[in-house]
Structures are given as structure tokens and as C-alpha cells.
Legacy VTK file of the C-alpha trace (Angstrom):
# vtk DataFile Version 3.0
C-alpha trace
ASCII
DATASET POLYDATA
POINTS 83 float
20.358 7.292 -7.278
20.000 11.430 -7.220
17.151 12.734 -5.936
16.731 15.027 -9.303
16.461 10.945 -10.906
14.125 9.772 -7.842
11.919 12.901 -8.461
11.384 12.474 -12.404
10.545 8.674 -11.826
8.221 9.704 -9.301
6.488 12.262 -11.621
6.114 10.130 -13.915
4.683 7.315 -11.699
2.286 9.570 -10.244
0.967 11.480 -13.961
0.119 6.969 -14.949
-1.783 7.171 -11.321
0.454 4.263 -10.481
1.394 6.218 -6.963
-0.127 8.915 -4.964
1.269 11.530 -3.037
0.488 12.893 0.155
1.814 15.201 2.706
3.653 13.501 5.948
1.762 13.262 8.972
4.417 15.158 11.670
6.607 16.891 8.972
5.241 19.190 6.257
8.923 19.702 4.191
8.467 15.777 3.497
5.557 13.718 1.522
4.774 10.625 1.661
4.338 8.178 -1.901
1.770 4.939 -1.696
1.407 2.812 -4.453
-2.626 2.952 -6.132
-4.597 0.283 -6.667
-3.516 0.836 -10.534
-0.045 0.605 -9.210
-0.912 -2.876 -7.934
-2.515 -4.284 -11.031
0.435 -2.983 -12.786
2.833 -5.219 -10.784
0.368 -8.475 -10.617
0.107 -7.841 -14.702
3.726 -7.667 -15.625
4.288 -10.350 -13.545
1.697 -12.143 -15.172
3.273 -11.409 -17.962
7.258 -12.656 -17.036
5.649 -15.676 -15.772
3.971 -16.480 -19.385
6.871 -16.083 -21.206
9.239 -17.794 -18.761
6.899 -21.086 -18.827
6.597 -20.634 -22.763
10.846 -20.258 -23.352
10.832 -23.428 -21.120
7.863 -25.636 -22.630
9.049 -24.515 -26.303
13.049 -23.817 -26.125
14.125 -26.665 -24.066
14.325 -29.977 -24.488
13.206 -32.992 -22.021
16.533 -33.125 -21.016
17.434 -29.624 -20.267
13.678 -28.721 -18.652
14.729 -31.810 -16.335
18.107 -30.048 -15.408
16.175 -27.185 -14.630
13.607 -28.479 -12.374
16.688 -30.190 -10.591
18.577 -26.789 -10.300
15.486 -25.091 -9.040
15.627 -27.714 -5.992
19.040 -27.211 -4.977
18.467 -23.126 -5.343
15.298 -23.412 -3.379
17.342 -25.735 -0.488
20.442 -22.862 -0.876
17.553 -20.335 -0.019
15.890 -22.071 2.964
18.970 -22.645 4.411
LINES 1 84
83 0 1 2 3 4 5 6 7 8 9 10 11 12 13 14 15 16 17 18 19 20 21 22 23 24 25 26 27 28 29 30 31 32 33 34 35 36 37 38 39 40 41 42 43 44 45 46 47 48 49 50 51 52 53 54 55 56 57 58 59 60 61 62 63 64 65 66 67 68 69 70 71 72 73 74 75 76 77 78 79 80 81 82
């Protein structure tokens, strides 16, 4: 990514109060960005949100069949993972 991209989503984080700004602690050319409290609430909602509709597209799109195949795949990509 460019830092001319980096610095517009930045902006634009910062005007929604989703991150702060504030200056390094041992360099003043650099600053430092923290995620707000709004910033969290953001994530926990949208995710929130993706969760809802992934349960939903399961419970309504699939059928007993296919929502079994997919709790099966889920245990062989959680054994891939912990491997």
C-alpha cells in the first residue's frame, strides 16, 4: 500500500473517531495511531453483524444435508489449524 493510500484511510478513520493520533514518545517526525473505544465497538458490531448473517445463510439456504457437510468440514479445518 502507498503511504499517500495509508494516510487518506487514516484521515478518514480518525474524522469517524474510530482511531486517535498521538505524537511518538522518543521521535517527534513519527505519530503513533490507537484504535478508540468507538473503534472497538465498530469491530465487535460488524462482527456481530457477519456472524448473523453467516448463521442465517446456513439455517435458511442449506439443507440438513449440506449444514451436516459443513459442520463436518469445519472439524477437519479446525484439526488442519491445530496442527
Amino acid at each position: 500500500m502507498r503511504p499517500q493510500s495509508m494516510r487518506m484511510i487514516l484521515a478518514a478513520l480518525e474524522e469517524q473517531t474510530l482511531v486517535e493520533r498521538t505524537p511518538h514518545p522518543t521521535d517527534g517526525r513519527q505519530v503513533v495511531f490507537s484504535i478508540t473505544e468507538r473503534g472497538h465497538e465498530a469491530i465487535t458490531s460488524v462482527g456481530q453483524v457477519k456472524q448473523s448473517w453467516l448463521l442465517d445463510a446456513i439455517d435458511t439456504r442449506l439443507d440438513a444435508d449440506e449444514r451436516r457437510a459443513l459442520a463436518e468440514a469445519t472439524d477437519l479445518l479446525k484439526r488442519l489449524v491445530q496442527e
